[in-house]
N, C-alpha and C positions, 0 to 999 in steps of 0.2 A: 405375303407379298415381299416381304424387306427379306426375305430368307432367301428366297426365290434369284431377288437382284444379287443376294450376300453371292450367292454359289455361282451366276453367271458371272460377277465379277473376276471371283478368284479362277474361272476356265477362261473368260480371257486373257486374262494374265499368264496364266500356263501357256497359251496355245502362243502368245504374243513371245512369252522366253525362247520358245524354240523357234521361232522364225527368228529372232534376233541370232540364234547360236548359227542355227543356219549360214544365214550371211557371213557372219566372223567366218565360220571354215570357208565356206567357199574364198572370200577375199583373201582368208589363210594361202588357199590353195595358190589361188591366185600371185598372189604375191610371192611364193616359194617359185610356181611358174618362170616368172620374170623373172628371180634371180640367180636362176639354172639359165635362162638367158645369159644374165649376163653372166656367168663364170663360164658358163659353154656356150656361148657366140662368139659373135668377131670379138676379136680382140684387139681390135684396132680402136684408136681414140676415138672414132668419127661413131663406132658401135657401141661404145662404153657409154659415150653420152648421149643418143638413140636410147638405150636399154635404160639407164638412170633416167630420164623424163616418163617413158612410160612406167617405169615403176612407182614414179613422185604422183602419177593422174593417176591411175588405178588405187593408191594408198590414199587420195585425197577423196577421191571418188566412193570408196569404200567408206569412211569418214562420214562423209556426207548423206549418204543411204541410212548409216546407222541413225545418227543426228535424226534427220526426218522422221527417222520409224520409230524413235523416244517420242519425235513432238506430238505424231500421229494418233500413238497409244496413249497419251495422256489424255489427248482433247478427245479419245475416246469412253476416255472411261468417265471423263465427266458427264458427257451426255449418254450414258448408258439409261439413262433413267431411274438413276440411283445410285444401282450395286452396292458394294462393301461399303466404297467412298461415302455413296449417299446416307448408309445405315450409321457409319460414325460421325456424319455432319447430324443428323437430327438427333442421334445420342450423345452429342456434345453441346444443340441447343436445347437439347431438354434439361442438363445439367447447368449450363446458363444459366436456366429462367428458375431454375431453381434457384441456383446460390444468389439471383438479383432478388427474388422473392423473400429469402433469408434476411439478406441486409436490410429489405427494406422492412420487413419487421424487426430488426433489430434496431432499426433511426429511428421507427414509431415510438418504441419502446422508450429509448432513451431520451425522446424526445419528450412523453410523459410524465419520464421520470423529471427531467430540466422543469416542465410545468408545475410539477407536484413542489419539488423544489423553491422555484421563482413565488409559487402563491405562497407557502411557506416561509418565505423570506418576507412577500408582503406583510403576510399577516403579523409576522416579526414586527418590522416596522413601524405598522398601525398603535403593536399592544405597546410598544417602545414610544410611541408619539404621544399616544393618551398616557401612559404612566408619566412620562416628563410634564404632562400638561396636567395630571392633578401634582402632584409635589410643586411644584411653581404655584399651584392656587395653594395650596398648604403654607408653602413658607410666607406669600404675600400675607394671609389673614393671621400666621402667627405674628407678622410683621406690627398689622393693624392693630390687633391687642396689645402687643406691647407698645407702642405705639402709646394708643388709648390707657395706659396703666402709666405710663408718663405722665402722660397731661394731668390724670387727675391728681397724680402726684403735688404738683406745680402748686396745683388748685389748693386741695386740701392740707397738704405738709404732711402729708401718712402716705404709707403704703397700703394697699388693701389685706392687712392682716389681721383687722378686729373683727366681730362678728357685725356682720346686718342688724340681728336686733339684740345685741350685747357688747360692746365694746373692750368689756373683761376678757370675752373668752377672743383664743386667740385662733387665725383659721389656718390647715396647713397648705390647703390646697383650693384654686375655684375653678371649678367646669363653668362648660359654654351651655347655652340657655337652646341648644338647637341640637337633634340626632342622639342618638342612641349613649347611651353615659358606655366607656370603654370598662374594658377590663385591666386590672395590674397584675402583672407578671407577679409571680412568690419573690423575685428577688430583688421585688423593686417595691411591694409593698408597703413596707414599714419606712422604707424611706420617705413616702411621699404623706404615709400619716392617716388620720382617719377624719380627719375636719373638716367639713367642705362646705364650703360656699357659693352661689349661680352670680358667674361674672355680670348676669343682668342688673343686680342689685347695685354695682358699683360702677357699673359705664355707663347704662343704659337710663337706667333709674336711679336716682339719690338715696337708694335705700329704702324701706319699709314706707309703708305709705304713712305712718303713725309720724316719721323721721322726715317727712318730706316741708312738712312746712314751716318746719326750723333751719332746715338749710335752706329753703326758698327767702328766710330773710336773711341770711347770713347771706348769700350771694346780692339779694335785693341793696341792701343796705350797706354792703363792704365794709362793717365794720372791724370782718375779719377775714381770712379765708373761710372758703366754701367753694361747694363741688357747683361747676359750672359746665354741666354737661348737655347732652350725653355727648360721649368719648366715643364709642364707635357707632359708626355709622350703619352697621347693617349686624344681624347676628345669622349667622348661617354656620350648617354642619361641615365638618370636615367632609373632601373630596370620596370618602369612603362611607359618610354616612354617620360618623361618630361627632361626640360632643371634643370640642376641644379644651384641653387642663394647662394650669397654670401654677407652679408650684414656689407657693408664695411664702414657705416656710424659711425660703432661705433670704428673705428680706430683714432690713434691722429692725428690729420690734417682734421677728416673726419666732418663731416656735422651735427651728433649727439653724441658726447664723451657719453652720458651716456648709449647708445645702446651696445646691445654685439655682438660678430661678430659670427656670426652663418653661416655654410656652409652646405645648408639644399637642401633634394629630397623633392618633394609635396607629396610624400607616393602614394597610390594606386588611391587616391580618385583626385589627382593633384592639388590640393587647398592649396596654404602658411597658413596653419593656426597660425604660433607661430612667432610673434609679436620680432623684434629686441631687445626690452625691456623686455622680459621674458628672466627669466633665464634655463626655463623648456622648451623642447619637448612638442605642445600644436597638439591634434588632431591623425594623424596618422602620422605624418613627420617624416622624418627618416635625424636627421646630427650629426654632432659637431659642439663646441662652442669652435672658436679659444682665445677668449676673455671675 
């Protein structure tokens, strides 16, 4: 059917050129006519300008046929019920709805992609929000221990670096009494030593239970110091589940004077990386340095 209109268009368009050439000659003729008039007519003014009007209405005239018979053919070919015209307006809306069809899978897509993105940024966010928010509970509770390792300081006149139930031996290090005991990095081992003692003994509780009722009178009676606890109020694991350490060797009395006293979580990964003798946070650890 589109073929059909294709081929009657382009025959009226043929049939249409030659009625147009048509008229051109004829008006040709026409107008060569009138101006054999005028070079072989009167030659008198009154004929000269007689013969120039009618040649000005026949060339305007002429003009004006052509004019019409463009407007005529046009408004015909659009209502032909198609033809040529019609076959390249539907083959230019099907290319349309095509490339609108493209972009718009192309906006889905990218539109996807922004989604895929934006939750990816959330989720950024979220792990960014709860990281910040265990490290702040990290450094408050190393806060609180050292804190708690003050006071009994105050109390006692010592540091906690003798043993719970020997006062000879000297301790290098004390874990927290809650969550999984950490592991030490190789190169932070020997620094922190192999002596340990559960900070429970010394904040929580006055020591061995055998030791408790002789500081119960030394505080009772104030005849001297004594531990006047407990020192910290609550014992809980680090944000990741681990025991928290306190390296106590670098206290005066303690086992390593040149060490510093650090009150460290193992960070996420559970591994002591940062070494007594450093002065810096080594790794992902999260503390403070009472010393």
């Amino acid at each position: 059917m589109n073929l059909q209109a294709q081929f009657a268009g382009k025959r009226y368009q043929r049939q249409s050129r030659q009625k147009v050439g048509a008229k051109v000659a004829h008006s040709r003729a026409e107008f060569e006519g009138i101006a054999m008039l005028g070079v072989f007519g009167p030659r008198d003014t009154c004929g000269r300008v007689t013969s120039g009007l009618i040649l000005s209405v026949l060339v305007a005239a002429a003009i004006i046929a052509i004019a019409v018979h463009y407007i005529t053919r046009s408004g015909s070919s659009s209502t032909l019920g198609g033809g040529a015209n019609s076959f390249e307006i539907v083959h230019e809306t099907r290319e349309e709805v095509a490339q609108i069809n493209k972009q718009r899978e192309q906006m889905g897509e990218a539109l996807r992609q922004k989604g895929a993105i934006g939750r990816a940024m959330a989720g950024n966010t979220v792990a960014e929000g709860a990281w910040e928010n265990q490290v702040s509970r990290a450094l408050r509770d190393c806060g609180d221990i050292a804190t708690a390792i003050e006071a009994f300081h105050r109390d006692v006149s010592k540091w906690p670096v003798e043993g719970a139930d020997d006062e000879d031996v000297r301790v290098d290090y004390l874990y927290g009494n809650a969550g999984r005991m950490p592991r030490f990095a190789a190169d932070a081992r020997a620094s922190w030593g192999d002596r340990a003692e559960n900070l429970h003994s010394y904040l929580v509780s006055d020591g061995p239970e055998k030791k408790a009722w002789y500081d119960y009178f030394k505080h009772t009676f104030g005849r001297f110091k004594g531990w006047k606890g407990p020192y910290l109020p609550r014992e809980e694991a680090d944000p990741w589940g681990h025991a928290y350490v306190v390296s106590v060797s670098g206290f005066a009395g303690g086992t390593k004077p040149g060490n510093h006293v650090w009150c460290l979580s193992a960070g996420p990964n559970g591994i002591v990386e940062t070494p007594p003798s450093s002065d810096q946070l080594l790794g992902d650890d999260v503390g403070k340095m009472m010393e």
